[in-house]
NUMI-701529 format. One record per residue (C-alpha): x, y, z. Coordinates in Angstrom, 2 decimals. Layout:
// NUMI-701529
@px = X	py = Y	pz = Z
...
This chain:
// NUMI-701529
@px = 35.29	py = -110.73	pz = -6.30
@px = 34.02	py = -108.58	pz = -3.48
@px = 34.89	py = -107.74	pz = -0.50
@px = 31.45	py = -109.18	pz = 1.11
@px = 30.77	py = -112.24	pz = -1.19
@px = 34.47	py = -113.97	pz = -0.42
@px = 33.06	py = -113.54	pz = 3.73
@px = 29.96	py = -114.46	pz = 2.87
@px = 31.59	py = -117.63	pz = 0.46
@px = 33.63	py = -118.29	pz = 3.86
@px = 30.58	py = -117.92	pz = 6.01
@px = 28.75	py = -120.56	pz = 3.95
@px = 31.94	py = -122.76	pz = 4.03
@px = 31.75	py = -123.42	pz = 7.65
@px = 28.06	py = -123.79	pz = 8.33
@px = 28.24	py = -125.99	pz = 5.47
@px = 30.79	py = -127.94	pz = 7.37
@px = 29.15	py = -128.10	pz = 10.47
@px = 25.89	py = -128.98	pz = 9.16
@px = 26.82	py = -131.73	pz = 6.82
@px = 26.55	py = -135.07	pz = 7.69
@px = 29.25	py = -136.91	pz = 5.85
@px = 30.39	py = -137.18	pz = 2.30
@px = 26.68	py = -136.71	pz = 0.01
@px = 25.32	py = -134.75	pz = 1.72
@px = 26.42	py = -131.00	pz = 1.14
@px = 23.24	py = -130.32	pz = -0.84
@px = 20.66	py = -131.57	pz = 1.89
@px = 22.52	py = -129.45	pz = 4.22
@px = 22.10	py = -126.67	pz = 1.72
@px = 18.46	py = -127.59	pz = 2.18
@px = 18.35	py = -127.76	pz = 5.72
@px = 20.60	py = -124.43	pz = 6.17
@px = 17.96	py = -123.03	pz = 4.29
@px = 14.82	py = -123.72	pz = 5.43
@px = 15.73	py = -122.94	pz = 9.13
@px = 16.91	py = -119.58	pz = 8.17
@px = 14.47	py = -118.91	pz = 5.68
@px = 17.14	py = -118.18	pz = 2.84
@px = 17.15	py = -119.98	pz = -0.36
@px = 19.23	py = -122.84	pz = -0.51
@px = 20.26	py = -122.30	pz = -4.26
@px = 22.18	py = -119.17	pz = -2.31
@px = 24.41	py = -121.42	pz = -0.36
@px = 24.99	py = -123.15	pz = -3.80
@px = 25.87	py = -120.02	pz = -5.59
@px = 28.34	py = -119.09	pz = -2.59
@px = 29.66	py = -122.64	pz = -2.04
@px = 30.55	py = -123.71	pz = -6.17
@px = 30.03	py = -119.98	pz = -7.82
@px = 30.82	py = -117.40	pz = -6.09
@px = 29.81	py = -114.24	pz = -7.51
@px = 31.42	py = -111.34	pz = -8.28
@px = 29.78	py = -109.09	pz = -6.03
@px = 26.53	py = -109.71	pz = -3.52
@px = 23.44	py = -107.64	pz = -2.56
@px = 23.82	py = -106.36	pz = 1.23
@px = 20.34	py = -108.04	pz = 2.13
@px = 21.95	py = -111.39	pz = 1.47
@px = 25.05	py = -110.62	pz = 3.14
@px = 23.23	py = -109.55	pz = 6.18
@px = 20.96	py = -112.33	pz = 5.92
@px = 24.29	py = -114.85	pz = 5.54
@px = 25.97	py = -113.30	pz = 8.84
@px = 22.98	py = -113.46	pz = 10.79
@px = 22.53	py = -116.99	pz = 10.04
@px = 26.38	py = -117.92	pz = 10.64
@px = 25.75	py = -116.18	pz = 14.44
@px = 23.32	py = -118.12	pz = 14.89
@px = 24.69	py = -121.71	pz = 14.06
@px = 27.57	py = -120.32	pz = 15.65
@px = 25.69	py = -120.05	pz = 18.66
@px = 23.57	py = -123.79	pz = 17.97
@px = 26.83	py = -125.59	pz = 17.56
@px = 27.99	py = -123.86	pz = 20.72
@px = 25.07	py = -124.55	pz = 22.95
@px = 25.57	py = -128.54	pz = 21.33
@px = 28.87	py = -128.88	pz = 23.00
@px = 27.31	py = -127.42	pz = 26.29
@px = 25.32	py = -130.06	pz = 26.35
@px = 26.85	py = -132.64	pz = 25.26
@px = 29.78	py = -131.53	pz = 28.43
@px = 26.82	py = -131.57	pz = 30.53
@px = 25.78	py = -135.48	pz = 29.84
@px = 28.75	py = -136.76	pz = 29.86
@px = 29.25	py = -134.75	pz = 32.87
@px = 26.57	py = -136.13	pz = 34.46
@px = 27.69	py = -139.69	pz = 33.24
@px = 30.44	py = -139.24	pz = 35.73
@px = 33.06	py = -138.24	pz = 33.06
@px = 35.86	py = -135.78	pz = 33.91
@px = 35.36	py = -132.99	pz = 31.78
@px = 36.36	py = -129.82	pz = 33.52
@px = 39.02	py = -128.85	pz = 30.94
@px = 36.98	py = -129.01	pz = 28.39
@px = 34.50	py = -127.11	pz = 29.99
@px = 36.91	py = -124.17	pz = 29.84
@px = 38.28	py = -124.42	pz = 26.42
@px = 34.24	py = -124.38	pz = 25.56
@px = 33.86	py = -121.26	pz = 28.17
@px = 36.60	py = -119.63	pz = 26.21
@px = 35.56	py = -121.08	pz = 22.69
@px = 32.34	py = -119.04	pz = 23.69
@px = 33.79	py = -115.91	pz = 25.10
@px = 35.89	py = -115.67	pz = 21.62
@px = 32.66	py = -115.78	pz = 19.57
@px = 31.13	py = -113.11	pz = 22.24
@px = 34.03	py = -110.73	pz = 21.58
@px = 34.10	py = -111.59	pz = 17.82
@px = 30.05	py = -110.92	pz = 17.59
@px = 31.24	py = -107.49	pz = 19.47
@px = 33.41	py = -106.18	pz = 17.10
@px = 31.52	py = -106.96	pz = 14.21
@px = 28.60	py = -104.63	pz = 15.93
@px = 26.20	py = -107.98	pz = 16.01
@px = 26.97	py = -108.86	pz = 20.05
């Protein structure tokens, strides 16, 4: 196996992880993964139970992009759920900076891969 299709298998991996909604439901998040990024879902299903022996750049690209960007979506969910509970009176300043540096790790990750 390539090079690119075991990242892009690991890619799919965790946004399959962080979409999924409990035990079931790896297929609808497939689904889901797919339509917001406009990418087949039957390629997450190739890369999650087959992965192939080598992949086409276009759907590598089109696998990273997506990954930054739920990357960034599951990011900017933790913001705010820090901000309500924040404004529920909760202390939360400690986990405000493990998320500040949870988000400057994925800045300086995005920067070496050339995507930042």
């Amino acid at each position: 196996m390539s090079a690119a299709a075991l990242e892009a298998q690991r890619l799919v991996n965790e946004m399959l992880r962080w979409e999924s909604r409990g035990a079931g439901d790896t297929e609808n998040a497939m689904r889901r993964l797919g339509n917001r990024h406009k990418i087949s879902w039957r390629v997450f299903w190739t890369l999650k139970y087959r992965a192939p022996k080598d992949l086409f750049v276009s759907v590598f690209e089109e696998i990273k992009a997506a990954h930054k960007s739920e990357a960034e979506r599951q990011l900017r969910k933790v913001q705010h759920e820090l901000q309500i509970a924040e404004s529920n009176g909760v202390y939360v300043q400690d986990l405000a900076d493990q998320v500040e540096a949870l988000a400057d790790q994925l800045e300086n990750r995005l920067a070496k891969r050339g995507e930042g």
